[in-house]
C-alpha positions as CSV (number, residue, x, y, z in Angstrom):
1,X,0.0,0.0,0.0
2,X,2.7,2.7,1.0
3,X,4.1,1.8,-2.7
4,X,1.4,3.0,-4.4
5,X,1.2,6.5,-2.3
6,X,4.8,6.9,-3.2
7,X,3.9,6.5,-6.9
8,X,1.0,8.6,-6.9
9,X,3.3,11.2,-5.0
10,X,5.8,11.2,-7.9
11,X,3.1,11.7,-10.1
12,X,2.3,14.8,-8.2
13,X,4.8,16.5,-8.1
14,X,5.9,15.7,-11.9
15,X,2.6,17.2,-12.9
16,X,2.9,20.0,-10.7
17,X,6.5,20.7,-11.7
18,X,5.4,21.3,-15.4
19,X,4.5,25.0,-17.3
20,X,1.3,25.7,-16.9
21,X,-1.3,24.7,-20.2
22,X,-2.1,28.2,-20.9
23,X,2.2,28.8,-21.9
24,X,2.4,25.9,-24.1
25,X,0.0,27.0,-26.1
26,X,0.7,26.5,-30.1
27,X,-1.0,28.0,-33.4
28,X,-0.3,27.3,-36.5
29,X,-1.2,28.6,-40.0
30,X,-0.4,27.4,-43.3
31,X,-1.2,26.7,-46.9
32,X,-2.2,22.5,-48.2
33,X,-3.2,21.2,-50.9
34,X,-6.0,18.3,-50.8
35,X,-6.7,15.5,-53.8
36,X,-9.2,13.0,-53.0
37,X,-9.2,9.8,-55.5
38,X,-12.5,8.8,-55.8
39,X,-15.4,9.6,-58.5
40,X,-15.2,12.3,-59.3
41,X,-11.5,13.1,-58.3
42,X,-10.9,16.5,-56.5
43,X,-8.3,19.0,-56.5
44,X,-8.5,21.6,-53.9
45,X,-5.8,24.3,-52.6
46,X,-6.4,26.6,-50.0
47,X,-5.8,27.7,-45.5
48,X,-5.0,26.0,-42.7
49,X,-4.9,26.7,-38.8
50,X,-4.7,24.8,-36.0
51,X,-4.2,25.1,-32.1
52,X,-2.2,22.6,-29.9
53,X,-4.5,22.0,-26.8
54,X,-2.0,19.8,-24.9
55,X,1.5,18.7,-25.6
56,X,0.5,15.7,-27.7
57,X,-2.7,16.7,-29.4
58,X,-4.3,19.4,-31.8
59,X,-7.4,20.7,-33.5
60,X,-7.2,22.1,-37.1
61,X,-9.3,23.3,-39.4
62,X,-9.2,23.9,-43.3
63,X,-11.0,25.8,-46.5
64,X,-10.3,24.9,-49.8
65,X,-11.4,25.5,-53.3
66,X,-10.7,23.5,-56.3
67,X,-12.0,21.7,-58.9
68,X,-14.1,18.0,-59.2
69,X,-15.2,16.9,-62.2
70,X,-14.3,19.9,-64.4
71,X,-16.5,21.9,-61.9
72,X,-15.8,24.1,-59.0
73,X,-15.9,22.7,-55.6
74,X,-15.1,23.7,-52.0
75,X,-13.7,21.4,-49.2
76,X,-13.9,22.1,-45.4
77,X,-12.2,20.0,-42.5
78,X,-11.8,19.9,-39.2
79,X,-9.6,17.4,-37.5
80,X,-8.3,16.4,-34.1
81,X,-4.4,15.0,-34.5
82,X,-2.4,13.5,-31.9
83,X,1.3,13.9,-32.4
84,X,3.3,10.9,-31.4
85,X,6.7,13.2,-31.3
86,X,5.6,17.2,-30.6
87,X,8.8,18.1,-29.2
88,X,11.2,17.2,-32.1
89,X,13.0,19.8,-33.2
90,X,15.4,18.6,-35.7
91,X,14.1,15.1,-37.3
92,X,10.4,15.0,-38.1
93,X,7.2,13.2,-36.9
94,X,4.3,11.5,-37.6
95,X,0.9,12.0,-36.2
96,X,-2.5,10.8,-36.4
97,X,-6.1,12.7,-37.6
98,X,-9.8,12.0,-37.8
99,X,-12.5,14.5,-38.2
100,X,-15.0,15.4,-40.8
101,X,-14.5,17.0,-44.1
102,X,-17.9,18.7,-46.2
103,X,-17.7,18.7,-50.0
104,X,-19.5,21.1,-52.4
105,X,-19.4,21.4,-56.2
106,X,-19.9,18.2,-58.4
107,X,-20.8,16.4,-55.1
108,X,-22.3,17.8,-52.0
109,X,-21.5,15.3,-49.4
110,X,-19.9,15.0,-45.7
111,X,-17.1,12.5,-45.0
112,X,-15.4,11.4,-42.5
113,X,-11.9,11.7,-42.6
114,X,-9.0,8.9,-41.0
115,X,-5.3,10.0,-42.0
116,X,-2.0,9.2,-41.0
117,X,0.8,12.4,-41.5
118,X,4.1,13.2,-41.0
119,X,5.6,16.6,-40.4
120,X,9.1,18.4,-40.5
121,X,10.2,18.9,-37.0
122,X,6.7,19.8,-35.2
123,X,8.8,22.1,-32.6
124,X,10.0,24.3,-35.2
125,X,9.1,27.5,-36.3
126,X,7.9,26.6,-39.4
127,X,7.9,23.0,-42.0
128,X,6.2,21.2,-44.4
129,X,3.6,18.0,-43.7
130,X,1.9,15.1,-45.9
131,X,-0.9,12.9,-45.2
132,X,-1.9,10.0,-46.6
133,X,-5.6,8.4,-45.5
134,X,-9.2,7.7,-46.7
135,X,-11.9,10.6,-46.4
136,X,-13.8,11.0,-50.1
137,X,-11.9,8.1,-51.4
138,X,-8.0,8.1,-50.7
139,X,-6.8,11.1,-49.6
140,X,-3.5,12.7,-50.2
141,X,-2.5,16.4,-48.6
142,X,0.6,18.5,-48.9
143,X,0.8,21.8,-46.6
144,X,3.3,24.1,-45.3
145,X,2.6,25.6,-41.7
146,X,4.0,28.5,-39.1
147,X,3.9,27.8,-36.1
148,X,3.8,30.3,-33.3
149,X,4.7,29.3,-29.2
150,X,3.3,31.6,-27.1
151,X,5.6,31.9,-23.9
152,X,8.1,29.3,-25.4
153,X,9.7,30.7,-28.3
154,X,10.1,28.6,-31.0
């Protein structure tokens, strides 16, 4: 029994040693690129922010217009992601997303979104990210973000 009080005692004080929430807070913006491979295919470019709302996860939302089927169309996400390596600074890391995604132009549908990514060093300033996964058919995205550490610095 006095085991477990020590452990839970450790864990205490590790959590209460840590920077408060509110000073690891993270935005990012950035620029993608979407291409879903289904029928019809689309091509949509457009923005991109997110917000880090712990150390391992993130919510981000997209616009993006394009074309589907030789007609105009519009794309909208919003995703939740949890990073399996957020404090890498020099070697980059992959991260997981699901969400929803709404589609309007040739179709007008909603979609549910699973993707797997990988970003360029997710505690720098600024990098690049794919993401390969299924939402509208397969889904493919390239984006560029900047990222922004309030209290931190970069």
């Amino acid at each position: 029994m006095g085991c477990r009080w020590r452990e839970l005692l450790v864990l205490g004080a590790t959590l209460g040693a840590g920077r408060p929430v509110a000073a690891q807070q993270v935005l990012e913006l950035g620029a993608q690129a979407i291409g879903t491979f289904s029928d019809p295919v689309l091509a949509v470019a457009g923005g991109y922010g997110a917000v880090r709302t712990s150390g391992r996860t993130r919510i981000s939302a997209g616009l993006n217009a394009g074309f589907a089927d030789g007609e105009l169309a519009w794309r909208g996400e919003l995703l939740g992601h949890f990073l399996l390596s957020p404090e890498e600074r020099r070697k980059p890391g992959f991260y997981f997303a699901a969400g929803l995604a709404g589609v309007e132009g040739a179709v007008g549908r909603g979609y549910l979104i699973l993707t797997l990514g990988l970003e360029a060093r997710p505690r720098a300033a600024s990098g690049w990210a794919v993401e390969a996964g299924v939402g509208g058919g397969f889904r493919v995205a390239l984006a560029y973000r900047w990222r922004r550490f309030s209290g931190l610095g970069p």
